[in-house]
N, CA, C and O atoms as a Tinker XYZ file with bonds, in Angstrom:
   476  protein
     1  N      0.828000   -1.202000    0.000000    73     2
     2  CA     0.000000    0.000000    0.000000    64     1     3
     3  C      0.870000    1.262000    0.000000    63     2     4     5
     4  O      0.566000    2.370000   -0.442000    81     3
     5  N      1.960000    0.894000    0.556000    73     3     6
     6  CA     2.958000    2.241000    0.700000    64     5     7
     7  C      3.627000    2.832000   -0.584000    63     6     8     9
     8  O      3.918000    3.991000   -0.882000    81     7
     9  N      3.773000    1.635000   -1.246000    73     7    10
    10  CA     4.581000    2.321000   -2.499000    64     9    11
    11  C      3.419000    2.365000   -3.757000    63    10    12    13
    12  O      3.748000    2.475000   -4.938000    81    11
    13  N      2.126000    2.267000   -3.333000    73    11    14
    14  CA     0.655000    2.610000   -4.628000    64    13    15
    15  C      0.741000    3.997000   -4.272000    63    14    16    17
    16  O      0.503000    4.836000   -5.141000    81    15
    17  N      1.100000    4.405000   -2.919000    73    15    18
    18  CA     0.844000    5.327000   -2.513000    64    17    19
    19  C      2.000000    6.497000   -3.107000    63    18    20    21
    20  O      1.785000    7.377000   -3.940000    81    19
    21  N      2.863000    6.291000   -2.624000    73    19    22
    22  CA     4.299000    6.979000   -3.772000    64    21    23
    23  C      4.273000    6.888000   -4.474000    63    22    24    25
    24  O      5.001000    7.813000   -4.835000    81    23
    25  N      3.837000    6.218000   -5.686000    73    23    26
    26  CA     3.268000    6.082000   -7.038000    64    25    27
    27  C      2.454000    6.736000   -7.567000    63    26    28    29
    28  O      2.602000    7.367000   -8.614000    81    27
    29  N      0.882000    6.613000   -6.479000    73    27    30
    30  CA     0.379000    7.247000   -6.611000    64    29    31
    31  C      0.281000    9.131000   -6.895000    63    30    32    33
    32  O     -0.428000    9.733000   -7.701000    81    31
    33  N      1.294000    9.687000   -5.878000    73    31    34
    34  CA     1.738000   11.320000   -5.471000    64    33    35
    35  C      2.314000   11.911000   -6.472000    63    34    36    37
    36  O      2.107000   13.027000   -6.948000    81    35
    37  N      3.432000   10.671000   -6.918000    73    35    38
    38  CA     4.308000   10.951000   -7.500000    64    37    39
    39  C      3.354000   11.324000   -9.501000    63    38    40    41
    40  O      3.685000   12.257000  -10.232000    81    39
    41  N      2.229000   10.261000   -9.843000    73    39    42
    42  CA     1.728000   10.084000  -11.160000    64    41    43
    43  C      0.851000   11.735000  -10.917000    63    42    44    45
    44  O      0.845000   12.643000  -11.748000    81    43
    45  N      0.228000   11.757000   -9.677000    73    43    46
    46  CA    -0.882000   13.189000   -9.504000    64    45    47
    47  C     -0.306000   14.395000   -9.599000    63    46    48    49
    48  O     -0.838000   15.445000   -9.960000    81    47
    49  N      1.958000   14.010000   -8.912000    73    47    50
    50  CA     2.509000   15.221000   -9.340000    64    49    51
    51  C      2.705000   15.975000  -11.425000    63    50    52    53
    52  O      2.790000   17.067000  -11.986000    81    51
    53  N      2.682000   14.527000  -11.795000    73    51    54
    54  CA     3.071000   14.527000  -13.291000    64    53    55
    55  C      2.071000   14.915000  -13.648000    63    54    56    57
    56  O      2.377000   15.845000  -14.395000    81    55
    57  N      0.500000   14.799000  -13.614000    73    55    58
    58  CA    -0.658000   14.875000  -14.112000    64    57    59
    59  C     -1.172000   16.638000  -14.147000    63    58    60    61
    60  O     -2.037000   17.102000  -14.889000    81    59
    61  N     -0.195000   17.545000  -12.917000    73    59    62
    62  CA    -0.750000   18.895000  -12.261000    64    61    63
    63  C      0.539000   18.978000  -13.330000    63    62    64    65
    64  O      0.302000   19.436000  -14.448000    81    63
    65  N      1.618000   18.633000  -13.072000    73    63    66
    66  CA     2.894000   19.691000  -14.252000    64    65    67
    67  C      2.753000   18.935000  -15.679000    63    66    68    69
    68  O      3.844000   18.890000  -16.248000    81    67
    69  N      1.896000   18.440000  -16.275000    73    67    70
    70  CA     1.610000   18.217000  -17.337000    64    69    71
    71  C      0.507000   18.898000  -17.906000    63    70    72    73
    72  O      0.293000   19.109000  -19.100000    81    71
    73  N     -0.200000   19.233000  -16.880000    73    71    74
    74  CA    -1.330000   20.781000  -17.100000    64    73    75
    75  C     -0.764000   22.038000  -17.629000    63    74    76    77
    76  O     -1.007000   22.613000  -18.691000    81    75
    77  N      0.130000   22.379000  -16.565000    73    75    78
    78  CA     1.073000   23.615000  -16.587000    64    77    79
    79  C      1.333000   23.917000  -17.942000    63    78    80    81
    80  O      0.788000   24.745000  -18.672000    81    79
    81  N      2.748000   22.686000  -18.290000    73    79    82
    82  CA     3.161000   22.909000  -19.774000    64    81    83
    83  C      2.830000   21.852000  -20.742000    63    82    84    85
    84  O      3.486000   21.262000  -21.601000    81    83
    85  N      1.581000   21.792000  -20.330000    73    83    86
    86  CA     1.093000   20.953000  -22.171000    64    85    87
    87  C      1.680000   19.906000  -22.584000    63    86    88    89
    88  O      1.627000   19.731000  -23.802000    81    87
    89  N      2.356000   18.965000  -21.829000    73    87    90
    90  CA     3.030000   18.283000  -22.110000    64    89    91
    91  C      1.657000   16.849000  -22.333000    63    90    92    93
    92  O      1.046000   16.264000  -21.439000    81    91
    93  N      1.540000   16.635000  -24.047000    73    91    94
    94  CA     0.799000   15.787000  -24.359000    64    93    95
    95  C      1.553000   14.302000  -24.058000    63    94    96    97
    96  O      0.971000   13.365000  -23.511000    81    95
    97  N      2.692000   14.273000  -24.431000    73    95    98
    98  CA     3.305000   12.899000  -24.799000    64    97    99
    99  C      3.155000   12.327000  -22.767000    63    98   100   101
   100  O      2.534000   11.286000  -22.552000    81    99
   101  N      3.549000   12.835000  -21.966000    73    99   102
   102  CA     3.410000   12.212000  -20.520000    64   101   103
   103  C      1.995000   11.784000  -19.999000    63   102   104   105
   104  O      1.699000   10.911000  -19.183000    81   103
   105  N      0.990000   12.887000  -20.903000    73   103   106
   106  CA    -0.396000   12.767000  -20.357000    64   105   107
   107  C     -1.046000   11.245000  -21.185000    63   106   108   109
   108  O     -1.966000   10.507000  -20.836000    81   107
   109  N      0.161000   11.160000  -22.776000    73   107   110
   110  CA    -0.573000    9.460000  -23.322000    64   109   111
   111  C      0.086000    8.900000  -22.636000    63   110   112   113
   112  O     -0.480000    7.809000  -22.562000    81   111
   113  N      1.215000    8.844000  -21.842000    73   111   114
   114  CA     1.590000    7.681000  -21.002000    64   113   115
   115  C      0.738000    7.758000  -19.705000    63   114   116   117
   116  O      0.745000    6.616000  -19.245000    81   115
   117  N      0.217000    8.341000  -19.133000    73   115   118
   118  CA    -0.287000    7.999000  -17.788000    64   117   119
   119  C     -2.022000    7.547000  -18.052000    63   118   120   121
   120  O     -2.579000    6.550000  -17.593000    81   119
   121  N     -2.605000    8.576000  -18.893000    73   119   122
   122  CA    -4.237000    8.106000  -19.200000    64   121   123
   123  C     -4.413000    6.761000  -19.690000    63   122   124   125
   124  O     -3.520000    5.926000  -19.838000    81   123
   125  N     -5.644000    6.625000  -19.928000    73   123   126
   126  CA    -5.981000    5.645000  -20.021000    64   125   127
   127  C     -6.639000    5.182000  -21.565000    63   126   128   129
   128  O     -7.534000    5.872000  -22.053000    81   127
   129  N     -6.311000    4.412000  -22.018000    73   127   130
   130  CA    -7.088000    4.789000  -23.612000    64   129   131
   131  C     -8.496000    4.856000  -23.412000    63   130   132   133
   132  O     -9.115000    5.278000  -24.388000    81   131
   133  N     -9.060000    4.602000  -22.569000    73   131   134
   134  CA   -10.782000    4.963000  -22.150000    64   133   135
   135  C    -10.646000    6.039000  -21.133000    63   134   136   137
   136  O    -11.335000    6.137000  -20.118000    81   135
   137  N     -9.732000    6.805000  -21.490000    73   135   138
   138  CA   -10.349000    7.950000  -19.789000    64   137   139
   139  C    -11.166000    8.598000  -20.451000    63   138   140   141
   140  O    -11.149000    8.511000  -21.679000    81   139
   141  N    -12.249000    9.554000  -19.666000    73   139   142
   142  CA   -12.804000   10.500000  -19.741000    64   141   143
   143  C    -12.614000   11.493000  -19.137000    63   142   144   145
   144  O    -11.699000   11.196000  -18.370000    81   143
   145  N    -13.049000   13.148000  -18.865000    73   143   146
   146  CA   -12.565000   13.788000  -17.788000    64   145   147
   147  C    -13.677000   14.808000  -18.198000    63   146   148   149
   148  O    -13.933000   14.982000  -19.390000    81   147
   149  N    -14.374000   15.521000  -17.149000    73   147   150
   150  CA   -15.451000   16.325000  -17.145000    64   149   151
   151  C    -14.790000   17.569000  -16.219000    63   150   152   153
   152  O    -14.324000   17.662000  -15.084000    81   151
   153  N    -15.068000   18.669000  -17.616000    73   151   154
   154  CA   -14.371000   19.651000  -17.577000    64   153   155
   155  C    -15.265000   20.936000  -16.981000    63   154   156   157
   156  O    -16.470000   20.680000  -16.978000    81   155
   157  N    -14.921000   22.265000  -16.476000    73   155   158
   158  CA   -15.300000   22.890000  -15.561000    64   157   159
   159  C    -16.546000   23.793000  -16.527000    63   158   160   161
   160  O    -17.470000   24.503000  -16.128000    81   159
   161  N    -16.105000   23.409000  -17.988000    73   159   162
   162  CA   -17.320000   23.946000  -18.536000    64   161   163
   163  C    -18.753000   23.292000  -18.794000    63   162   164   165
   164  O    -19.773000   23.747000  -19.312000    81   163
   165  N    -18.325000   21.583000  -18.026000    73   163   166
   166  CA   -19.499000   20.916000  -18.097000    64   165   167
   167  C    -19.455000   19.654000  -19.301000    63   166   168   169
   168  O    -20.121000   18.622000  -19.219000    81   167
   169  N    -18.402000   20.035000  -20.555000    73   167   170
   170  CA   -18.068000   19.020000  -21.522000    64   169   171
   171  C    -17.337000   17.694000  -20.769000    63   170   172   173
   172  O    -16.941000   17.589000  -19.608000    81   171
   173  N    -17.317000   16.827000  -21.761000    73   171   174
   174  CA   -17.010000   16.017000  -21.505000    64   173   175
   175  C    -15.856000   15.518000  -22.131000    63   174   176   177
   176  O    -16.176000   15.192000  -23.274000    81   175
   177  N    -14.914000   15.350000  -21.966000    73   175   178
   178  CA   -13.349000   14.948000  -23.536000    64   177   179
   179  C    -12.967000   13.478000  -23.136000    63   178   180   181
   180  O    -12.518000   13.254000  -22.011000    81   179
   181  N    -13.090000   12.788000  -23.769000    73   179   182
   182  CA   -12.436000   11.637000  -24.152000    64   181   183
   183  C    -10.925000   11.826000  -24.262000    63   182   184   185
   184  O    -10.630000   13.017000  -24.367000    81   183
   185  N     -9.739000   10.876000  -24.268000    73   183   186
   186  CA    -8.220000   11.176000  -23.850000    64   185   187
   187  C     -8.365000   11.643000  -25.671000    63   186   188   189
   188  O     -7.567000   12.580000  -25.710000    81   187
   189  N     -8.794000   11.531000  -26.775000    73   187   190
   190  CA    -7.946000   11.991000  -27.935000    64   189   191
   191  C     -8.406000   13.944000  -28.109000    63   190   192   193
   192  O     -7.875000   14.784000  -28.836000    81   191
   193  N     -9.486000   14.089000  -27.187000    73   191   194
   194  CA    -9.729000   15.517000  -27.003000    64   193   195
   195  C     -9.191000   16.029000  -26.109000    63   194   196   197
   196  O     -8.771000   17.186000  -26.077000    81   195
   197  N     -9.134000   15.083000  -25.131000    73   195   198
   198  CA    -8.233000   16.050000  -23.575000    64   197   199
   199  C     -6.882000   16.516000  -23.769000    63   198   200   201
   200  O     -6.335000   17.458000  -23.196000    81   199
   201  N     -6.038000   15.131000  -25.341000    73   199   202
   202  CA    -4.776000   15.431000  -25.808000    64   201   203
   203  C     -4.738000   16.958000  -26.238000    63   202   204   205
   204  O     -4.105000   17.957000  -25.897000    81   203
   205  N     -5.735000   16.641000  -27.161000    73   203   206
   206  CA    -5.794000   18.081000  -28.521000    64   205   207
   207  C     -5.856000   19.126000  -27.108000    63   206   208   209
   208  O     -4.845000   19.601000  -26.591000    81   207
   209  N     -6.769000   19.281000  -26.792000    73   207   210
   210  CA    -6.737000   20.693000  -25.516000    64   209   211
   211  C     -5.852000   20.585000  -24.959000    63   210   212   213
   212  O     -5.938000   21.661000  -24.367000    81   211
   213  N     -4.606000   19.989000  -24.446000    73   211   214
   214  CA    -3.654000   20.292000  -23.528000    64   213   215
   215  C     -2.442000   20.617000  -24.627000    63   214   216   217
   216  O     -1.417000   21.151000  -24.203000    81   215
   217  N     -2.558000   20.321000  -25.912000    73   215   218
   218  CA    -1.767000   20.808000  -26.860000    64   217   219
   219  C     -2.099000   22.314000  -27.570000    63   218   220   221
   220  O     -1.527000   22.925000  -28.472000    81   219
   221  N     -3.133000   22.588000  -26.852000    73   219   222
   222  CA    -3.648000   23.853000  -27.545000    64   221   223
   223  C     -2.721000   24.529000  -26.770000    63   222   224   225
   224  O     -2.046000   23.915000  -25.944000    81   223
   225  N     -2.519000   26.663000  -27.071000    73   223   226
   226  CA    -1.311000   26.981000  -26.185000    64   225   227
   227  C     -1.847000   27.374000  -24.683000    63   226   228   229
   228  O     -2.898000   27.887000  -24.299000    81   227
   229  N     -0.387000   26.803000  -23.832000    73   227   230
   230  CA    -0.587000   27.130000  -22.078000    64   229   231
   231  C     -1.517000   28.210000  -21.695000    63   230   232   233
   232  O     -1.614000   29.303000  -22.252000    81   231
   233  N     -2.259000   27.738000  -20.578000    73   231   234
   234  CA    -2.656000   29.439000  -20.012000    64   233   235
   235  C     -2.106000   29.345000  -18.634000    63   234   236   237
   236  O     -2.301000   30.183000  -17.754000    81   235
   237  N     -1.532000   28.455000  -18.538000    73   235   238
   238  CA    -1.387000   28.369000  -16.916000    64   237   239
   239  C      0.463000   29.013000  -16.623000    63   238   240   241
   240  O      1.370000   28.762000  -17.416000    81   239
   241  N      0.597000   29.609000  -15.695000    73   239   242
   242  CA     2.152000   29.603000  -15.143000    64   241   243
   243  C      2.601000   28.464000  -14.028000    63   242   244   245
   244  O      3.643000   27.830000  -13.858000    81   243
   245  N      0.830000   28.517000  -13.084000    73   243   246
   246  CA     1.461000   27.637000  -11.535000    64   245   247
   247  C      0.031000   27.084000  -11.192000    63   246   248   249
   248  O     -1.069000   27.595000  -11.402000    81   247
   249  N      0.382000   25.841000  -10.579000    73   247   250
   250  CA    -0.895000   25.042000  -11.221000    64   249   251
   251  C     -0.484000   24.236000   -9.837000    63   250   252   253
   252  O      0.383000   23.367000   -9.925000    81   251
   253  N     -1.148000   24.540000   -8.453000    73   251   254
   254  CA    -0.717000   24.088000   -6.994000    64   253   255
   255  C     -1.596000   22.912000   -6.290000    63   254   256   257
   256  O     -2.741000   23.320000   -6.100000    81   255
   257  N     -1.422000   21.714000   -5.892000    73   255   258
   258  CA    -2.637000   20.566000   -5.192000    64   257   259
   259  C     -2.386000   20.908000   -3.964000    63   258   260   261
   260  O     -1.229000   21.226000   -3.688000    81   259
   261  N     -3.436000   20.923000   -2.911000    73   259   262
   262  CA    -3.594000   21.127000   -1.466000    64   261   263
   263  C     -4.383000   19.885000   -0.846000    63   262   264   265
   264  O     -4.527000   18.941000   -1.623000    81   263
   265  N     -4.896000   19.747000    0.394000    73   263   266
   266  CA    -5.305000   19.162000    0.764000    64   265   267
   267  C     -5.759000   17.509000   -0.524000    63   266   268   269
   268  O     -6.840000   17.127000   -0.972000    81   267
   269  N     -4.479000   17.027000   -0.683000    73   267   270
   270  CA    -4.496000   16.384000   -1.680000    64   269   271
   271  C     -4.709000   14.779000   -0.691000    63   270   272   273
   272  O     -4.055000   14.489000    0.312000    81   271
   273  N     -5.937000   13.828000   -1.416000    73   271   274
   274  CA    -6.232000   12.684000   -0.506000    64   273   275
   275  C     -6.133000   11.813000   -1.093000    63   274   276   277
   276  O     -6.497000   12.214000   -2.199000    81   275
   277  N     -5.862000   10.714000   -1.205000    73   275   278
   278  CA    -5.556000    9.638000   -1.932000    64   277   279
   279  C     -6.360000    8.603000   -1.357000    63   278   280   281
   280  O     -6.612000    9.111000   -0.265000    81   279
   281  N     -6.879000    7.594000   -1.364000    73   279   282
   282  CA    -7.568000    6.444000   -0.866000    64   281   283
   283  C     -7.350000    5.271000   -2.356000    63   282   284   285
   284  O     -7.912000    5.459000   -3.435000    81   283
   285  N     -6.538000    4.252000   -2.093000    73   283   286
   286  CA    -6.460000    3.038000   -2.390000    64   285   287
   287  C     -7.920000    1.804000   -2.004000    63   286   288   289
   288  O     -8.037000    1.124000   -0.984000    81   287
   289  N     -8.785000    1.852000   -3.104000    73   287   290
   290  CA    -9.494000    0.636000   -3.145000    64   289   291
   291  C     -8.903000   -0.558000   -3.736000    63   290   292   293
   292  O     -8.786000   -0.450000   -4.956000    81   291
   293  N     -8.466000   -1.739000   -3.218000    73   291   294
   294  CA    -7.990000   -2.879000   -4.588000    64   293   295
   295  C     -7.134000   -2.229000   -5.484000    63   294   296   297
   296  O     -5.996000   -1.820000   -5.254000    81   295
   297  N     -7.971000   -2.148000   -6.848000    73   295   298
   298  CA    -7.416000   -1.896000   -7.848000    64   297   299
   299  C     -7.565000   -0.687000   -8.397000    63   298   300   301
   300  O     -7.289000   -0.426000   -9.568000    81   299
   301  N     -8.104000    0.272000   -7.392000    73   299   302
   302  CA    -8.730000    1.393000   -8.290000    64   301   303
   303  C     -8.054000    2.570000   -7.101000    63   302   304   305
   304  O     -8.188000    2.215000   -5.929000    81   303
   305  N     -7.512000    3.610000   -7.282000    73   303   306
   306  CA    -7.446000    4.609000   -6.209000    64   305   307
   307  C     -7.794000    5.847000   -7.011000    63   306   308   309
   308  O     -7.490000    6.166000   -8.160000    81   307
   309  N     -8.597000    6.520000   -5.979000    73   307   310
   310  CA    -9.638000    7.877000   -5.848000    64   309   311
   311  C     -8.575000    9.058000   -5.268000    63   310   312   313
   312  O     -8.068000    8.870000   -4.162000    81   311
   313  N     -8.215000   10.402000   -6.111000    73   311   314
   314  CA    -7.731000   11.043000   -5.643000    64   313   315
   315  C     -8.016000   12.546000   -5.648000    63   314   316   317
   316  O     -7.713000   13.182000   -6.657000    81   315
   317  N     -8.622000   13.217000   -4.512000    73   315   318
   318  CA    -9.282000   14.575000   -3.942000    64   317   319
   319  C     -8.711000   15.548000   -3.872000    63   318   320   321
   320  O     -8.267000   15.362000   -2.738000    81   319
   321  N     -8.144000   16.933000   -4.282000    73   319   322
   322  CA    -7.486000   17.912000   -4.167000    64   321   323
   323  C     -8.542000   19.057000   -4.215000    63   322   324   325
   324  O     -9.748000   18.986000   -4.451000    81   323
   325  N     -7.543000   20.422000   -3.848000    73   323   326
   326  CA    -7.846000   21.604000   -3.665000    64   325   327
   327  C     -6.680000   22.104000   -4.581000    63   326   328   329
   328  O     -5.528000   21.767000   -4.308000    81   327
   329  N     -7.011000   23.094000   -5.925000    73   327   330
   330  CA    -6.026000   23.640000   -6.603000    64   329   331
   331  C     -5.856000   25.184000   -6.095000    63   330   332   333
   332  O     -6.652000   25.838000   -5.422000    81   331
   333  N     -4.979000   25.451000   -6.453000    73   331   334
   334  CA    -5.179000   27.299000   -6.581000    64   333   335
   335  C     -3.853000   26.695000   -7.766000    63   334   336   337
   336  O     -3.168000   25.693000   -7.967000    81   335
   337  N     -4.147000   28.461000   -8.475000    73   335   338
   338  CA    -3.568000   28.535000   -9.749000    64   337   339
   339  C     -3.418000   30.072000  -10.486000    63   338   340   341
   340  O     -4.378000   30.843000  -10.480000    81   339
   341  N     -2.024000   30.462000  -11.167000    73   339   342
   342  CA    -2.070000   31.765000  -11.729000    64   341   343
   343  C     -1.890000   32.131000  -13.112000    63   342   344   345
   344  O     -0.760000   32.327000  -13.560000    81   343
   345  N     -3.010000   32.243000  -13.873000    73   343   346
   346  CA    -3.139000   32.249000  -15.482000    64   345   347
   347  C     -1.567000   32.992000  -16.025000    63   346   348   349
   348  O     -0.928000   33.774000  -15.321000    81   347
   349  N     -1.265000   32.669000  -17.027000    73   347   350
   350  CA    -0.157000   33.629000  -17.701000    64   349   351
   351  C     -0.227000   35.120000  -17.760000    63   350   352   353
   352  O      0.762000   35.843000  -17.639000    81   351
   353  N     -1.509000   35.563000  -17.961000    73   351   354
   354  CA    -2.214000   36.536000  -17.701000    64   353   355
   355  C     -1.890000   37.571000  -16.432000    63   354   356   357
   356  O     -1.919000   38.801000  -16.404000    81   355
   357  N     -1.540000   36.505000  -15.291000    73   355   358
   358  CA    -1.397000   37.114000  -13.782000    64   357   359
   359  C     -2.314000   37.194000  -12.517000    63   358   360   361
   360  O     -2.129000   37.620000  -11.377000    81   359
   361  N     -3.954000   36.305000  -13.511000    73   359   362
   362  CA    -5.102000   36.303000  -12.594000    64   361   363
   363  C     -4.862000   34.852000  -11.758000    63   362   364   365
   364  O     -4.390000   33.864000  -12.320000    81   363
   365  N     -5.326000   34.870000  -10.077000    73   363   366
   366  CA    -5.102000   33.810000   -9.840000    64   365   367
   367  C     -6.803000   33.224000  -10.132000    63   366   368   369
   368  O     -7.777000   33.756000  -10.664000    81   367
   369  N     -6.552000   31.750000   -9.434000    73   367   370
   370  CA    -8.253000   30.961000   -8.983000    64   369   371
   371  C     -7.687000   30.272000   -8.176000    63   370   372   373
   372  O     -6.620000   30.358000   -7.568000    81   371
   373  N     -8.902000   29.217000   -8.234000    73   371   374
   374  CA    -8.658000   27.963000   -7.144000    64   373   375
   375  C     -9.583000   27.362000   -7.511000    63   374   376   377
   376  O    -10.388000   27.985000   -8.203000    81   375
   377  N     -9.863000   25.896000   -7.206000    73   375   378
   378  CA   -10.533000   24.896000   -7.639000    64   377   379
   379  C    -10.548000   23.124000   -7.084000    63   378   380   381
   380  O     -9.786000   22.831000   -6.162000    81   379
   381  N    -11.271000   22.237000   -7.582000    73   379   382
   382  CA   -10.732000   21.077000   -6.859000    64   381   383
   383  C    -11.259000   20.307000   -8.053000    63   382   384   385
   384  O    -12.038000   20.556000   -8.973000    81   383
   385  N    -10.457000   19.181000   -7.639000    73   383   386
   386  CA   -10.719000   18.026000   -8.414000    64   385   387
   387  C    -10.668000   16.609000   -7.993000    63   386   388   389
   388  O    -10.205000   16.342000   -6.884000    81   387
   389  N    -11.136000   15.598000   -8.840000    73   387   390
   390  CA   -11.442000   14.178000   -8.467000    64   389   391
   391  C    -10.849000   13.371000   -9.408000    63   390   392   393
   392  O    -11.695000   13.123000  -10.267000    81   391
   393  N     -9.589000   12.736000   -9.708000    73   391   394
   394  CA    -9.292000   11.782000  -10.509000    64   393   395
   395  C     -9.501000   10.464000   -9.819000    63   394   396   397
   396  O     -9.653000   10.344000   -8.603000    81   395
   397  N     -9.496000    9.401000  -10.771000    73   395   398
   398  CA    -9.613000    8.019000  -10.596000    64   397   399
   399  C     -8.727000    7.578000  -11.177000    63   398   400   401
   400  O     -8.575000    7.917000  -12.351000    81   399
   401  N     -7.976000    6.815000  -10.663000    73   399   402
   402  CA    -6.807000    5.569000  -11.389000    64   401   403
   403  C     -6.992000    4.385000  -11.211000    63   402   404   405
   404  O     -7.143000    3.970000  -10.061000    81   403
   405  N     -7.030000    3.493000  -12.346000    73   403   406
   406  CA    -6.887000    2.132000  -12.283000    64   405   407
   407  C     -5.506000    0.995000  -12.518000    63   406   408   409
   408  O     -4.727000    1.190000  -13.451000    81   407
   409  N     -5.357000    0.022000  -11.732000    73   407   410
   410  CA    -4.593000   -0.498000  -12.197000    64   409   411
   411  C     -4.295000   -1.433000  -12.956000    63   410   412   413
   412  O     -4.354000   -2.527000  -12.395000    81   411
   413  N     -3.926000   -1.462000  -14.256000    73   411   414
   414  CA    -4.133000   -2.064000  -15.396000    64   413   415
   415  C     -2.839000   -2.745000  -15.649000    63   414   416   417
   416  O     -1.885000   -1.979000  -15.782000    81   415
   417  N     -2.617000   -3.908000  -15.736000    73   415   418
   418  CA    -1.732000   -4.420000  -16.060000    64   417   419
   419  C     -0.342000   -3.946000  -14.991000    63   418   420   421
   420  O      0.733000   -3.664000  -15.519000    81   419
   421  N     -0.416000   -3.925000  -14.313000    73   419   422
   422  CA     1.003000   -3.342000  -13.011000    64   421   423
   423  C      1.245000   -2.478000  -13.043000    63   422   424   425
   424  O      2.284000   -2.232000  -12.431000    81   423
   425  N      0.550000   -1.287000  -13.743000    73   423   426
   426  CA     0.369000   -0.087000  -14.037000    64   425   427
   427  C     -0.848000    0.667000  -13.508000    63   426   428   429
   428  O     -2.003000    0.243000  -13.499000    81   427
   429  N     -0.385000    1.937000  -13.038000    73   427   430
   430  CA    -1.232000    2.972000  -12.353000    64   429   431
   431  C     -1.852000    3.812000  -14.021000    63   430   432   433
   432  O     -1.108000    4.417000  -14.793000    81   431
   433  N     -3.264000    3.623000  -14.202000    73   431   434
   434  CA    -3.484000    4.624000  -15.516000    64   433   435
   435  C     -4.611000    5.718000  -15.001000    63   434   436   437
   436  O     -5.497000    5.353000  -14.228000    81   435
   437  N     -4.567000    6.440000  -15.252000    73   435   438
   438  CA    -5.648000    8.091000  -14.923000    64   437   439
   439  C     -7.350000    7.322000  -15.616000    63   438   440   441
   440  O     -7.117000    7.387000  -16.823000    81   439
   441  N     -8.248000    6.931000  -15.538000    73   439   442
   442  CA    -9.513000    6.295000  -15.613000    64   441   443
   443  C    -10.482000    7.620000  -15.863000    63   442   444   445
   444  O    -11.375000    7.529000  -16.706000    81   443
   445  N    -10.347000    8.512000  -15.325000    73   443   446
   446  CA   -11.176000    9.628000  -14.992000    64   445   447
   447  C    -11.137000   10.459000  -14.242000    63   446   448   449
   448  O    -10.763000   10.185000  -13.101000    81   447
   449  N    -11.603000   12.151000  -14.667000    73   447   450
   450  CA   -10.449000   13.344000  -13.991000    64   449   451
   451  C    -12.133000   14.088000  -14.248000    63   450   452   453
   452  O    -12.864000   13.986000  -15.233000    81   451
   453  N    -12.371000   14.882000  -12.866000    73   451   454
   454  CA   -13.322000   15.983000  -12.602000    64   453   455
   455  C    -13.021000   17.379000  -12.158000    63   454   456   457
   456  O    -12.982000   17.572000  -10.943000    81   455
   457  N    -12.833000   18.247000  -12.865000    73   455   458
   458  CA   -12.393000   19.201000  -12.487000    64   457   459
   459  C    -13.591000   20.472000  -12.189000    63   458   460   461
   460  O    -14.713000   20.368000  -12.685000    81   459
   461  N    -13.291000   21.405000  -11.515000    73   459   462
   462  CA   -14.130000   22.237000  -10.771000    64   461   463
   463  C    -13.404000   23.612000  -10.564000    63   462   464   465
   464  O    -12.311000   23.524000  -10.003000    81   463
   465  N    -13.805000   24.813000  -10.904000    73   463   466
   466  CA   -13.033000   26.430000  -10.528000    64   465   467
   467  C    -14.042000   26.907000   -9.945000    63   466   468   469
   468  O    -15.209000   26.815000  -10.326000    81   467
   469  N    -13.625000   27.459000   -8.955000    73   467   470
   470  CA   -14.361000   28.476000   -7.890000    64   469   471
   471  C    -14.006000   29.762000   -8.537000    63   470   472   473
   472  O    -12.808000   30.018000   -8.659000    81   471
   473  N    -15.012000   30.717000   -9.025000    73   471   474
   474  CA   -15.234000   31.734000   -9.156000    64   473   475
   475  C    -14.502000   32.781000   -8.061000    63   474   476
   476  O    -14.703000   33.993000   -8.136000    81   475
């Protein structure tokens, strides 16, 4: 459980700095070829749309997880954060989110990502 768990921190750290800078090629290694992820405008992207949008250009500079929770079921772990964040722009926010990871083959993959911005 200890090292799903370092695994775990460590894939949620790659997943927040793969936001930042757009980095598509880390986000096809960690998703899932079935993820989905429901976005703060209410859409829904499948991983070959979530690619295209994270390849579109950055808006983000700093992209921060807080009260970040992890819970290991079996094969599946649920992971809870609090973001704050500062557009390129210079505006900050904050927000939270809900990913799901499964483990597929001895591998940790991203299953499904909910994201949320507080006004």
């Amino acid at each position: 459980m200890s090292e799903d768990l370092t695994t775990l921190r460590a894939l949620n750290q790659a997943y927040l700095d793969s936001v930042v800078h757009g980095d598509v090629q880390r986000f096809g290694e960690i998703l899932a070829p079935d993820f989905l992820a429901s976005m703060p405008d209410g859409s829904l992207l499948d991983k070959s749309e979530f690619l295209l949008q994270t390849a579109a250009p950055r808006t983000l500079e700093r992209l921060d997880a807080h009260d970040v929770r992890i819970r290991v079921e079996g094969s599946t772990a649920i992971i809870h954060a609090a973001t704050s964040y500062t557009t390129l722009s210079g505006s900050d926010g904050c927000g939270r989110y809900t990913d799901i990871w499964a483990r597929r083959n001895g591998q940790w993959l991203a299953v499904a990502a909910h994201v949320t911005r507080i006004v």
